[in-house]
Backbone and ligand atoms as CSV (ligand in chain L), in Angstrom:
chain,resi,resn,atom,element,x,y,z
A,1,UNK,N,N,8.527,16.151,21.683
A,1,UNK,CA,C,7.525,16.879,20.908
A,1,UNK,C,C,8.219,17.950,20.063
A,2,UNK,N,N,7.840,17.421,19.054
A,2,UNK,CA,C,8.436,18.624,17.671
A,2,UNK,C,C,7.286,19.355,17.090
A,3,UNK,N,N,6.559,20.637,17.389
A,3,UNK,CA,C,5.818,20.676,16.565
A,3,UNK,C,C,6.096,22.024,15.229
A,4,UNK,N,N,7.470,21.981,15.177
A,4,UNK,CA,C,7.895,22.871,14.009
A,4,UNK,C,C,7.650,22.338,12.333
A,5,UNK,N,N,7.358,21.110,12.194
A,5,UNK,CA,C,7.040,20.300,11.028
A,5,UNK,C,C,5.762,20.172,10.716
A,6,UNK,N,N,4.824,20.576,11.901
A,6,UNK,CA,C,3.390,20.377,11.369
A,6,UNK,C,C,3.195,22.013,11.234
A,7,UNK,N,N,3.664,22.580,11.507
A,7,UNK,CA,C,3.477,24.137,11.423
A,7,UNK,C,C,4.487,24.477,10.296
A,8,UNK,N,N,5.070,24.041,9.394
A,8,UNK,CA,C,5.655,24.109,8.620
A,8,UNK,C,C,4.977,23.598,7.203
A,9,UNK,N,N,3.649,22.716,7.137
A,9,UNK,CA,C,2.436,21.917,6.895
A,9,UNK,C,C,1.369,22.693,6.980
A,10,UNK,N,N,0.625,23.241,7.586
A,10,UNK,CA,C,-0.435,23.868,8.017
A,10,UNK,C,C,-0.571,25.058,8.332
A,11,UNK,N,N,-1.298,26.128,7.945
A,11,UNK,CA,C,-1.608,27.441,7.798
A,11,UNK,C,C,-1.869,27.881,9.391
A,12,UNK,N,N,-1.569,29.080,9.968
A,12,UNK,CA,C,-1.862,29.313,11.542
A,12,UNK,C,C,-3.210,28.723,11.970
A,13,UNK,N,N,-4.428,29.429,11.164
A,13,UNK,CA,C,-5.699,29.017,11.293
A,13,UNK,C,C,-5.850,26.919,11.653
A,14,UNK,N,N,-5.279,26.376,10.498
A,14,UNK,CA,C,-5.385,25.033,10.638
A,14,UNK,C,C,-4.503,24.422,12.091
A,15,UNK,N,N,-3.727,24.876,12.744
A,15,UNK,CA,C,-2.794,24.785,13.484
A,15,UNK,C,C,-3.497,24.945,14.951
A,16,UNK,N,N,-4.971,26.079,15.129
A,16,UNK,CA,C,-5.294,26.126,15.871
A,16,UNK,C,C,-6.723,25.310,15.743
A,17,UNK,N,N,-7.333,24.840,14.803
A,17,UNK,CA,C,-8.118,23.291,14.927
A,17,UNK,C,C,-7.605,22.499,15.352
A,18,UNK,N,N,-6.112,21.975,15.404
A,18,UNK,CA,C,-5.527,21.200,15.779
A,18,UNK,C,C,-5.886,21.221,17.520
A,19,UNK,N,N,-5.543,22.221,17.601
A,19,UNK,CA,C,-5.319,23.053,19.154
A,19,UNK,C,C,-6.474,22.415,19.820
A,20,UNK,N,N,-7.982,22.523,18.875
A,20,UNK,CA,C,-9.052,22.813,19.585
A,20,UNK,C,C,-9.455,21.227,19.735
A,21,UNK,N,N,-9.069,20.370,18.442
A,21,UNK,CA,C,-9.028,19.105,19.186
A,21,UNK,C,C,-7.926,18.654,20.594
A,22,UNK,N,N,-7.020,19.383,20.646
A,22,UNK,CA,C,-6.231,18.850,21.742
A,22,UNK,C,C,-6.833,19.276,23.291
A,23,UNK,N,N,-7.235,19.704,23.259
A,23,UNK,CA,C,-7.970,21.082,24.061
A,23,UNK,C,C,-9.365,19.941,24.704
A,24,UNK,N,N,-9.889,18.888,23.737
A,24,UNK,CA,C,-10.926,18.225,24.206
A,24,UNK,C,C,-10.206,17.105,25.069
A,25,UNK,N,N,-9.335,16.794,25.284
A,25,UNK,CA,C,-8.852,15.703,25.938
A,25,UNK,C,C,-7.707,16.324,27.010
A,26,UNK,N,N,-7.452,15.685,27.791
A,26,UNK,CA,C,-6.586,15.688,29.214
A,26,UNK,C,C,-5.206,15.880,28.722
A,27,UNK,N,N,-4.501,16.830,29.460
A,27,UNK,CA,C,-2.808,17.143,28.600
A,27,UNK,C,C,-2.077,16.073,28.715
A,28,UNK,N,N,-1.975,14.893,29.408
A,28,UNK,CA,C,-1.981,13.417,29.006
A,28,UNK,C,C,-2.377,12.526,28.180
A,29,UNK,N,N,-3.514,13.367,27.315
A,29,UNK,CA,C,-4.003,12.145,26.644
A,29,UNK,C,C,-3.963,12.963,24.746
A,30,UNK,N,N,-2.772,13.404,24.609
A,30,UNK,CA,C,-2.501,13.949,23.232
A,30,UNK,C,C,-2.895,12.794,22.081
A,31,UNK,N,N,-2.757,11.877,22.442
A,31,UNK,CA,C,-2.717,10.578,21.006
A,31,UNK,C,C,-4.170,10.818,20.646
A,32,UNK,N,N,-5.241,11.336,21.498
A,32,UNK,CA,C,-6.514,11.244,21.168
A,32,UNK,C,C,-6.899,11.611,20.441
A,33,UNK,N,N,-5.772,13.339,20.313
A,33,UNK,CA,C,-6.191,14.165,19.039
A,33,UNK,C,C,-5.437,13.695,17.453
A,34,UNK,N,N,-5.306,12.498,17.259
A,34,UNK,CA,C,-4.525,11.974,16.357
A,34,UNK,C,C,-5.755,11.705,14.988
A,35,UNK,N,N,-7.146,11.328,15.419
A,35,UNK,CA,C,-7.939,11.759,14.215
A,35,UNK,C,C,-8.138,12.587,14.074
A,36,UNK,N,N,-8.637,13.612,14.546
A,36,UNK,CA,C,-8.595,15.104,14.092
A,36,UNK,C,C,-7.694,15.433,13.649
A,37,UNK,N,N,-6.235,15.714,13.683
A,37,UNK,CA,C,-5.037,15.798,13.344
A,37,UNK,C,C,-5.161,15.567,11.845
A,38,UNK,N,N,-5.439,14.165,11.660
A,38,UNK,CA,C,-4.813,13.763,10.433
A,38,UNK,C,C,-6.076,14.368,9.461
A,39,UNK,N,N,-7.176,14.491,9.878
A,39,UNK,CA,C,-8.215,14.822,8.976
A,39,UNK,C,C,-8.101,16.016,8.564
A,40,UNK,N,N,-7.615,17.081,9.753
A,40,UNK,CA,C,-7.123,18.041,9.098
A,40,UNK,C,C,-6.455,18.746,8.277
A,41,UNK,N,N,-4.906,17.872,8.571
A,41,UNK,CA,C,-3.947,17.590,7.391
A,41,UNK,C,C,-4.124,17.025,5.940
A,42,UNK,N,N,-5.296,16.179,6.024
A,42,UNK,CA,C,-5.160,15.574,4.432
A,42,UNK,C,C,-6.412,16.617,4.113
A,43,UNK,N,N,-7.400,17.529,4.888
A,43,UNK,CA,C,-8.231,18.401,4.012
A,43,UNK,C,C,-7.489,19.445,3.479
A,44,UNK,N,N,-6.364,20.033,3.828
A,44,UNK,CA,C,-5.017,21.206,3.517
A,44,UNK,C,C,-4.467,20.478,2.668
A,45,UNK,N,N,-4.189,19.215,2.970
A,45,UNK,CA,C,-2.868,18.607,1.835
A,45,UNK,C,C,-3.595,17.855,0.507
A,46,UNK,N,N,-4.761,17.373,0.661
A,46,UNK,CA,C,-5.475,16.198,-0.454
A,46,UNK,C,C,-5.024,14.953,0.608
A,47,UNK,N,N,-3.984,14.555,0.492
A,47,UNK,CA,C,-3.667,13.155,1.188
A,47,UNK,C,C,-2.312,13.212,2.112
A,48,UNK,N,N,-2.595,12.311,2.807
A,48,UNK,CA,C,-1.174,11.841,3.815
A,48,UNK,C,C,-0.275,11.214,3.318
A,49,UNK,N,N,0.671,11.538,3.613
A,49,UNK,CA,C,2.516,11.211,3.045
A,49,UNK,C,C,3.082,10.834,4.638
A,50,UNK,N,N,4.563,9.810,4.472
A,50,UNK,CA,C,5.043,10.087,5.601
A,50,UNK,C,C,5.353,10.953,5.932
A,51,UNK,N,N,5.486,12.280,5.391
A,51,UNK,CA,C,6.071,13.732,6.250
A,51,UNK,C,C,5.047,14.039,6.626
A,52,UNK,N,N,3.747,14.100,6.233
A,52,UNK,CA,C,2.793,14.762,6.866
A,52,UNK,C,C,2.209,13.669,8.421
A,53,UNK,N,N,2.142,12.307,8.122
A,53,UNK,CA,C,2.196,11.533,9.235
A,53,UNK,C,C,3.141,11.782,10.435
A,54,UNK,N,N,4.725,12.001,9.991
A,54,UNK,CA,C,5.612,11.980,11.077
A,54,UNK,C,C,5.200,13.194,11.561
A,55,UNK,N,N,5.123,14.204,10.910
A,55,UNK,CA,C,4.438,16.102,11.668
A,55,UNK,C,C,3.440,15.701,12.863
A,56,UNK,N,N,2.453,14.898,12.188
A,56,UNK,CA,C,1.473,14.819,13.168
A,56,UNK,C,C,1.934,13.941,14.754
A,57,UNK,N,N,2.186,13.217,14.337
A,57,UNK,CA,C,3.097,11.996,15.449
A,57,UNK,C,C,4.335,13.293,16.166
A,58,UNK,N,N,4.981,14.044,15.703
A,58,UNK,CA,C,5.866,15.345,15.946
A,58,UNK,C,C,4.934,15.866,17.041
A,59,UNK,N,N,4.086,16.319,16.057
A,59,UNK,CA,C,3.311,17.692,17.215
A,59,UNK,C,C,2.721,16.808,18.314
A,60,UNK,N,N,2.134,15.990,18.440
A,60,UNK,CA,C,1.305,15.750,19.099
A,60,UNK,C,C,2.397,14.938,20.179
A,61,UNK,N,N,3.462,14.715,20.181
A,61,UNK,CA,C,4.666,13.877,20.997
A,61,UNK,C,C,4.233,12.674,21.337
A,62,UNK,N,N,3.682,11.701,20.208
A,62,UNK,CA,C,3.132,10.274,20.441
A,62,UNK,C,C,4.529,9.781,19.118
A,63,UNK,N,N,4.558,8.287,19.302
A,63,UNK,CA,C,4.964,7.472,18.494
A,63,UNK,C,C,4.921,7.442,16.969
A,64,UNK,N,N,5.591,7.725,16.359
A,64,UNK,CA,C,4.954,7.571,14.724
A,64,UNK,C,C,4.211,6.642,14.175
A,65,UNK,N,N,4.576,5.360,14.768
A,65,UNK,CA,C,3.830,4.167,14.373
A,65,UNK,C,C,2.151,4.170,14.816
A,66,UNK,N,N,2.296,4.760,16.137
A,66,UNK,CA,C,1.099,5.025,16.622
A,66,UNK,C,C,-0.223,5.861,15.483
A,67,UNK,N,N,0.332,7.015,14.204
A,67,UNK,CA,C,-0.101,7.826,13.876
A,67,UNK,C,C,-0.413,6.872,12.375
A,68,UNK,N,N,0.776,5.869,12.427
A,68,UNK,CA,C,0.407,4.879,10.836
A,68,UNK,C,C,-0.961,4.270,11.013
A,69,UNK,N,N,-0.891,3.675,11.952
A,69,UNK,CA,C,-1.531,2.390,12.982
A,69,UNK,C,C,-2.986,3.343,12.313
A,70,UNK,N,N,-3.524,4.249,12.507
A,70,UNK,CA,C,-4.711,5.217,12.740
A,70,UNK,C,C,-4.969,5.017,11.384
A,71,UNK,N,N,-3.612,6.056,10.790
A,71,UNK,CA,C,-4.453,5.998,9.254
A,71,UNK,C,C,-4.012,5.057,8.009
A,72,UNK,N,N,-3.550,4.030,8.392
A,72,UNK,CA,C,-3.338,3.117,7.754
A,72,UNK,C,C,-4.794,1.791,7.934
A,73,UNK,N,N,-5.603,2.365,8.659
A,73,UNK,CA,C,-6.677,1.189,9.092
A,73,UNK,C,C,-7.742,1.710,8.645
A,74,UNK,N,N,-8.114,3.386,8.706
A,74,UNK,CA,C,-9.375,3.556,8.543
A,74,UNK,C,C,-9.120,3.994,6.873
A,75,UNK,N,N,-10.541,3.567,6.582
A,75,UNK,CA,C,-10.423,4.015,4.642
A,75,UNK,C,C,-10.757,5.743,4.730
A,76,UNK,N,N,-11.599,6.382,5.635
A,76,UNK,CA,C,-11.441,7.704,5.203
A,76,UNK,C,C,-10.212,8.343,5.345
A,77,UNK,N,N,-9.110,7.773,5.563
A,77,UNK,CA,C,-7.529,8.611,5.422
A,77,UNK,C,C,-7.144,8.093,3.877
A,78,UNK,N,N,-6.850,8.788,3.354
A,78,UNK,CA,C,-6.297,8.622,1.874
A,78,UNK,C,C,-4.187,8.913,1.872
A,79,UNK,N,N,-3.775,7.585,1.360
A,79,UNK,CA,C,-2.624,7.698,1.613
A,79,UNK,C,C,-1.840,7.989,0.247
A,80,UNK,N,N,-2.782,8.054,-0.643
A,80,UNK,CA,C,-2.209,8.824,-2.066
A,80,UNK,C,C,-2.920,9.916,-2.582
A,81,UNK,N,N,-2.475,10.744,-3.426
A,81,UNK,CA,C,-3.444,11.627,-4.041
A,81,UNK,C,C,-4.719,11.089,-4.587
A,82,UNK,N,N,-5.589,12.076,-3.916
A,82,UNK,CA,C,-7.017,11.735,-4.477
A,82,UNK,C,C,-7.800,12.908,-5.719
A,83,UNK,N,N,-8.768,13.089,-5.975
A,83,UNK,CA,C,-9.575,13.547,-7.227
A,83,UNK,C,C,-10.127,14.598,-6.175
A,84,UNK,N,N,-11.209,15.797,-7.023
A,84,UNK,CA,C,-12.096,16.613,-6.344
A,84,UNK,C,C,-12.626,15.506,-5.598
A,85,UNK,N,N,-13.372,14.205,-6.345
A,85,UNK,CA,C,-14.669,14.081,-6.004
A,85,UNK,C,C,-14.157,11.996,-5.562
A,86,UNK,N,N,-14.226,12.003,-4.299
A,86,UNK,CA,C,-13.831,10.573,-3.916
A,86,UNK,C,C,-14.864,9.370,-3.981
A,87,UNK,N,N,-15.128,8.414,-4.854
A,87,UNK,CA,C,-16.368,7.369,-4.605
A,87,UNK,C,C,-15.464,6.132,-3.920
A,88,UNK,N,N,-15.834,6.008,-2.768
A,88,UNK,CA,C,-16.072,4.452,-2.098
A,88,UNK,C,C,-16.910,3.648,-2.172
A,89,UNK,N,N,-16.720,2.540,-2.809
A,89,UNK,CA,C,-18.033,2.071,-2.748
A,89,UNK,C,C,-17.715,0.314,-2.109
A,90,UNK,N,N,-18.792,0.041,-1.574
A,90,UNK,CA,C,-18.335,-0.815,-0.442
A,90,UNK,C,C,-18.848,-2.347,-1.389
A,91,UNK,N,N,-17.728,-3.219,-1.273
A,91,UNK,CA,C,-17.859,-4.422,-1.743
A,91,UNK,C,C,-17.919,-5.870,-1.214
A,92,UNK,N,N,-18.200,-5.656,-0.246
A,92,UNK,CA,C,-18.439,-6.680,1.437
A,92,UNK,C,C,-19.660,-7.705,1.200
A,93,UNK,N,N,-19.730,-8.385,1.810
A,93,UNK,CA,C,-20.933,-9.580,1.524
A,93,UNK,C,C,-22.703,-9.010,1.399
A,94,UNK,N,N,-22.919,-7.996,2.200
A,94,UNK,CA,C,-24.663,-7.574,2.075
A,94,UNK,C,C,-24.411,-6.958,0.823
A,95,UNK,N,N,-23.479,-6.310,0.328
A,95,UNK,CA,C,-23.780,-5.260,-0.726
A,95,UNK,C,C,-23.026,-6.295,-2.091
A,96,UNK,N,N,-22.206,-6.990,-1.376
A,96,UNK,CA,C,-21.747,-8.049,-3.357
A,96,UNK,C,C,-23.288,-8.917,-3.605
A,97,UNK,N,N,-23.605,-9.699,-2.471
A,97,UNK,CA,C,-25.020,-10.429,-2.317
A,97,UNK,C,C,-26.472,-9.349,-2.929
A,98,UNK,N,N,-26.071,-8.589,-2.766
A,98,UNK,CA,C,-27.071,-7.178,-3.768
A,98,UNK,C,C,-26.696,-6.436,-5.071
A,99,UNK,N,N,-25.646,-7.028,-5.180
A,99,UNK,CA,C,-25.063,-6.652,-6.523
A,99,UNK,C,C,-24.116,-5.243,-6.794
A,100,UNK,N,N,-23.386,-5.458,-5.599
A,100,UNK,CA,C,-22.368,-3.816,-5.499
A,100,UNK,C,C,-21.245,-4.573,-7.328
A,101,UNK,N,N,-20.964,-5.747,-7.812
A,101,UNK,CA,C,-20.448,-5.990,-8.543
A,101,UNK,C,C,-21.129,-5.280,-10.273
A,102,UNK,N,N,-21.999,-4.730,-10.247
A,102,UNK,CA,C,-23.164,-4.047,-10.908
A,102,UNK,C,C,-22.516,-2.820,-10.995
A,103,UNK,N,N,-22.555,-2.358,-9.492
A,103,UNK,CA,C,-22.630,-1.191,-9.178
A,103,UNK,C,C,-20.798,-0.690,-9.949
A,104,UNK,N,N,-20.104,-1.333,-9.620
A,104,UNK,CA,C,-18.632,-1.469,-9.890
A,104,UNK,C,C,-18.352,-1.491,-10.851
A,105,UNK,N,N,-18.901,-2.020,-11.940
A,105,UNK,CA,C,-18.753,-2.263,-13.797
A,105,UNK,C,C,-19.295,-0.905,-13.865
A,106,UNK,N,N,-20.061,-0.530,-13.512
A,106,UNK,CA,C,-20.734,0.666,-14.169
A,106,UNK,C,C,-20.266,2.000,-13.800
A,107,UNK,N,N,-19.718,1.804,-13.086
A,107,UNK,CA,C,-18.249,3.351,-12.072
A,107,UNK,C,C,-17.458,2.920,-13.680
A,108,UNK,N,N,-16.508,1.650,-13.399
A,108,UNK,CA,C,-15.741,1.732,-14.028
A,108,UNK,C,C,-15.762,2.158,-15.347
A,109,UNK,N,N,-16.561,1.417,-15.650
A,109,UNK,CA,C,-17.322,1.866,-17.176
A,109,UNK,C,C,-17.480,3.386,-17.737
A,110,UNK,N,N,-17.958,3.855,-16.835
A,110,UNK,CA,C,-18.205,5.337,-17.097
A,110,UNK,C,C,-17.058,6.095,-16.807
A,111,UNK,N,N,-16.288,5.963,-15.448
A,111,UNK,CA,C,-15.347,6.899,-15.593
A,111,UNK,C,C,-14.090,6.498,-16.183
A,112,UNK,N,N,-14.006,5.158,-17.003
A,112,UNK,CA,C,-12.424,4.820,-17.101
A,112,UNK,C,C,-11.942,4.786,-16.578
A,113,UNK,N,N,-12.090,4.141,-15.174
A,113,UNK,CA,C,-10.793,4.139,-14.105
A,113,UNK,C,C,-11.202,2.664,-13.431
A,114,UNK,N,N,-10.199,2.129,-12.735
A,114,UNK,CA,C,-10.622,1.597,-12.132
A,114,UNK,C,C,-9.984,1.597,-10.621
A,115,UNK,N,N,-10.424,0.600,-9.607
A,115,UNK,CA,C,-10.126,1.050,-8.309
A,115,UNK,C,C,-8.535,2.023,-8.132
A,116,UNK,N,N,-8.554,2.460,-6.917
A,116,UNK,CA,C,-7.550,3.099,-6.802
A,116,UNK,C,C,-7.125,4.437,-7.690
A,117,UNK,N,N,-7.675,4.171,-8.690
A,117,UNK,CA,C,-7.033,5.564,-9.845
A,117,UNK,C,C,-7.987,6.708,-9.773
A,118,UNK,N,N,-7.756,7.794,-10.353
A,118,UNK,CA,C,-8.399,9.169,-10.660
A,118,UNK,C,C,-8.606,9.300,-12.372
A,119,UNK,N,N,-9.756,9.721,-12.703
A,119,UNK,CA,C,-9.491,10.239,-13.787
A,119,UNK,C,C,-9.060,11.225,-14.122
A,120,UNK,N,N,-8.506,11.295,-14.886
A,120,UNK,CA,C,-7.547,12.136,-16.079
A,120,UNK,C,C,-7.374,13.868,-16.071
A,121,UNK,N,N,-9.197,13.996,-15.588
A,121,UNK,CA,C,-9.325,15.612,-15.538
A,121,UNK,C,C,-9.331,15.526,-14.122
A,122,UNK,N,N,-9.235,14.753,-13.554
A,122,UNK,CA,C,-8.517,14.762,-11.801
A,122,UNK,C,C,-9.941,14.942,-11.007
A,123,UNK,N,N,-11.161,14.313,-11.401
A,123,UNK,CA,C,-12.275,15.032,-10.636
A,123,UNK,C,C,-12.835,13.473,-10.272
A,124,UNK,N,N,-12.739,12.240,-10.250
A,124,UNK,CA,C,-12.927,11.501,-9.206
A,124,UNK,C,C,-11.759,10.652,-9.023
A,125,UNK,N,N,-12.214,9.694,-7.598
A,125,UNK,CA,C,-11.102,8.825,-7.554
A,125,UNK,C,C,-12.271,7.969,-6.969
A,126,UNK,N,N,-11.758,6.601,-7.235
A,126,UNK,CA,C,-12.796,5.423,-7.272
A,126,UNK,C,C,-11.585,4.067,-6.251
A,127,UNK,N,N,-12.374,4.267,-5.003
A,127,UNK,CA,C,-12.010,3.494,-4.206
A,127,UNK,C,C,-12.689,2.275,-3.728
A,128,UNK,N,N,-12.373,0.840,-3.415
A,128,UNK,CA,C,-13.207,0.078,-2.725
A,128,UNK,C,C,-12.917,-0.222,-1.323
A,129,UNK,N,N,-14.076,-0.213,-0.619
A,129,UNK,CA,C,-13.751,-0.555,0.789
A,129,UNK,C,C,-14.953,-0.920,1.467
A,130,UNK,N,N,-13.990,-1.578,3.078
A,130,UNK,CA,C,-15.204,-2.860,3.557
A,130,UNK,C,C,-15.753,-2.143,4.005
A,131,UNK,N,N,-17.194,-3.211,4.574
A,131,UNK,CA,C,-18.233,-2.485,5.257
A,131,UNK,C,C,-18.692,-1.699,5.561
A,132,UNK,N,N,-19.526,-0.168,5.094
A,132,UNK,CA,C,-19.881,0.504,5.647
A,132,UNK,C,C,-20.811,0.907,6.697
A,133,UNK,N,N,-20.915,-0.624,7.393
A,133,UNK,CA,C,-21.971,-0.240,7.965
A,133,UNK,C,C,-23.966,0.256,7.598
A,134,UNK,N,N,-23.556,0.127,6.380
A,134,UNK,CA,C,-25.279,0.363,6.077
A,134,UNK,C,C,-25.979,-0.719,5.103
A,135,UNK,N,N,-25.750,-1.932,5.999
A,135,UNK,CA,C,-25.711,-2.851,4.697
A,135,UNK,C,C,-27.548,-3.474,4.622
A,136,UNK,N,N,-28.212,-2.647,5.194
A,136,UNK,CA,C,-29.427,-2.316,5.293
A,136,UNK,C,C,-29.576,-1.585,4.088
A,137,UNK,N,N,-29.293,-0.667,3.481
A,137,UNK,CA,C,-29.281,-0.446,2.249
A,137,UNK,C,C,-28.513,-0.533,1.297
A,138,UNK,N,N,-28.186,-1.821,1.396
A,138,UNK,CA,C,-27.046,-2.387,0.327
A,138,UNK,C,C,-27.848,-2.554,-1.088
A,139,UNK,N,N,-27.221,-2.084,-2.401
A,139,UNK,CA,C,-25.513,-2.142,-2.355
A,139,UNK,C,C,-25.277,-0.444,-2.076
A,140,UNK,N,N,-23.852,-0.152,-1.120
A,140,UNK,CA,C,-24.058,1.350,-0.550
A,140,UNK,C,C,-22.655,2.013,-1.184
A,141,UNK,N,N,-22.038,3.215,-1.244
A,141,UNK,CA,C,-21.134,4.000,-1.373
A,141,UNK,C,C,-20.767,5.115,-0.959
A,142,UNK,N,N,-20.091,5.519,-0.900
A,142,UNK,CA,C,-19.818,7.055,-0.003
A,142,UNK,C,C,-19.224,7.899,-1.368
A,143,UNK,N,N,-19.614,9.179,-1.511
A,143,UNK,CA,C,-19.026,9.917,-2.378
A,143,UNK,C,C,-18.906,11.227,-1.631
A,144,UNK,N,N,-17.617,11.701,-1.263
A,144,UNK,CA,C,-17.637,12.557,-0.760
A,144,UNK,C,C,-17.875,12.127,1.066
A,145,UNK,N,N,-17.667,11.385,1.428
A,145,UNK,CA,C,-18.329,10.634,2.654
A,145,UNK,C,C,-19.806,11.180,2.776
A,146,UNK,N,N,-20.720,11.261,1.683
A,146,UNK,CA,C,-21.417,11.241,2.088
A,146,UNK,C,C,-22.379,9.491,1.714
A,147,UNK,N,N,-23.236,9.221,2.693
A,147,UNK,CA,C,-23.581,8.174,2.216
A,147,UNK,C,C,-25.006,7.913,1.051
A,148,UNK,N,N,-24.737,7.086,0.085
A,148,UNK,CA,C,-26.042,6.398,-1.005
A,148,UNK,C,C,-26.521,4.886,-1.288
A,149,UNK,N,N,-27.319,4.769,-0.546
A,149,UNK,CA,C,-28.009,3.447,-0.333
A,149,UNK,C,C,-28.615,2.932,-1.609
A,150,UNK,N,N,-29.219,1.698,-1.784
A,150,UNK,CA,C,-29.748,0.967,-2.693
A,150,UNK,C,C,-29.673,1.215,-4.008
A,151,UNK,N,N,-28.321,1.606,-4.599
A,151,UNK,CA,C,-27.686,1.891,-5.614
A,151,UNK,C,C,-28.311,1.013,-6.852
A,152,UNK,N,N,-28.714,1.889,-7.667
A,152,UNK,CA,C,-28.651,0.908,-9.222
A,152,UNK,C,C,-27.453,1.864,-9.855
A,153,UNK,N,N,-27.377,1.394,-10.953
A,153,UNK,CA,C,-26.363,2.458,-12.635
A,153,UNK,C,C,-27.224,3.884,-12.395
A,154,UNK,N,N,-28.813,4.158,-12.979
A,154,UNK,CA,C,-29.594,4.968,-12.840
A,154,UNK,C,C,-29.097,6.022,-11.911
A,155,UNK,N,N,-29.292,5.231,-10.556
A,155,UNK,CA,C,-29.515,6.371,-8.922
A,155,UNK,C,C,-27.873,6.706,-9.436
A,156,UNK,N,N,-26.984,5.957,-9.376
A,156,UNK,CA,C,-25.574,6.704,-9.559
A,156,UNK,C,C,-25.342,8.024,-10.763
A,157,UNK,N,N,-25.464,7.536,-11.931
A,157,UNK,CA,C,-25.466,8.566,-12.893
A,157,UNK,C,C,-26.218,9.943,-12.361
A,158,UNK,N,N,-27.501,9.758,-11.978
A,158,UNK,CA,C,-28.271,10.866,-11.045
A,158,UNK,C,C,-27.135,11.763,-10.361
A,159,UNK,N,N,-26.611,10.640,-9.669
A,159,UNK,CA,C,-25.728,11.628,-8.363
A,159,UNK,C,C,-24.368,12.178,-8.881
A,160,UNK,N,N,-23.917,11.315,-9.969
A,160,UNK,CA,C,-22.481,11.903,-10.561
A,160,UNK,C,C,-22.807,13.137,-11.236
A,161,UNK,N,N,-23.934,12.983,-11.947
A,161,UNK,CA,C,-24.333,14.453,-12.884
A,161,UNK,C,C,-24.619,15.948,-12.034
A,162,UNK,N,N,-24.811,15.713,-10.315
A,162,UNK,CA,C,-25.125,16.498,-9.853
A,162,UNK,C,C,-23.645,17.053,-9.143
A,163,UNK,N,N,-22.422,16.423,-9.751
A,163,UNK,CA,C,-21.341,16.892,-8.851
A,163,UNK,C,C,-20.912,17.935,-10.094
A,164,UNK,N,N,-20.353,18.847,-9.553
A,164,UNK,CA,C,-19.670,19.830,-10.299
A,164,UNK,C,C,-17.966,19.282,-10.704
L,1,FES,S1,S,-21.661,-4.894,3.260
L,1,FES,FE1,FE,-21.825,-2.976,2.258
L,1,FES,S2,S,-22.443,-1.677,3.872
L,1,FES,FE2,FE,-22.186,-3.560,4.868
């Protein structure tokens, strides 16, 4: 256990969130606090890098691979720089079968970007990813993780105009 690299990363204050997730689990069972960890780190950093991955895998005295494994699987870890304002929007069978392909021309369209990129004045980044789980109100997206169901062009423009 190294934890001079994540404290070298993270402000005292952020260092002791860390704490307070470790604090919920058994002093055996450190890997647990490995989402909290990283969520913390990419809200201080924007996104995860391998230095900020190996810190976390450091402090917490688990495996590094163990710490990829985490945020290499879930889409809310961002492994490149992201924008103020993050849109996911989910392109999986309930929501393509509802027309998330609609929904997708018309992101792109408007912000000039397409998946993966940020625009220019750095205020979104336009991601695709599977399933969210709400395919009850498909076609769906997360902006900001927050979630927006039964998407037309309309309901979106609505919600982009309301981001600062
Ligand atoms: S397919 Fe889009 S939320 Fe499930």
């Amino acid at each position: 256990m190294n934890q001079e690299p994540l404290k070298a990363i993270l402000p005292a204050e952020k260092i002791a969130e860390v704490e307070q997730w470790l604090a919920k689990y058994p002093a055996d069972r450190r890997r647990s606090a490995v989402m909290g960890a990283l969520r913390i780190v990419q809200e201080h950093c924007n996104h995860l890098n391998e230095e900020r991955m190996n810190a976390v895998a450091d402090y917490l005295g688990i495996p590094r691979i163990a710490v990829y494994e985490v945020a290499t699987f879930y889409s809310m870890y961002f492994l490149q720089p992201v924008g103020k304002h993050v849109i996911n929007v989910c392109t999986n069978v309930s929501c393509m079968l509802r027309g998330s392909d609609q929904i997708v021309a018309h992101l792109q369209k408007k912000l000039g970007i397409g998946f993966k990129e940020t625009t220019q004045d750095g205020k979104f980044t336009l991601r695709e990813v599977e399933c969210l789980a709400a395919c009850g109100g498909a076609p769906c997206c997360q902006i900001d993780f927050d979630y927006h169901e039964n998407l037309t062009p309309e309901k979106l423009d609505k919600l982009l105009a309301e981001l600062e």
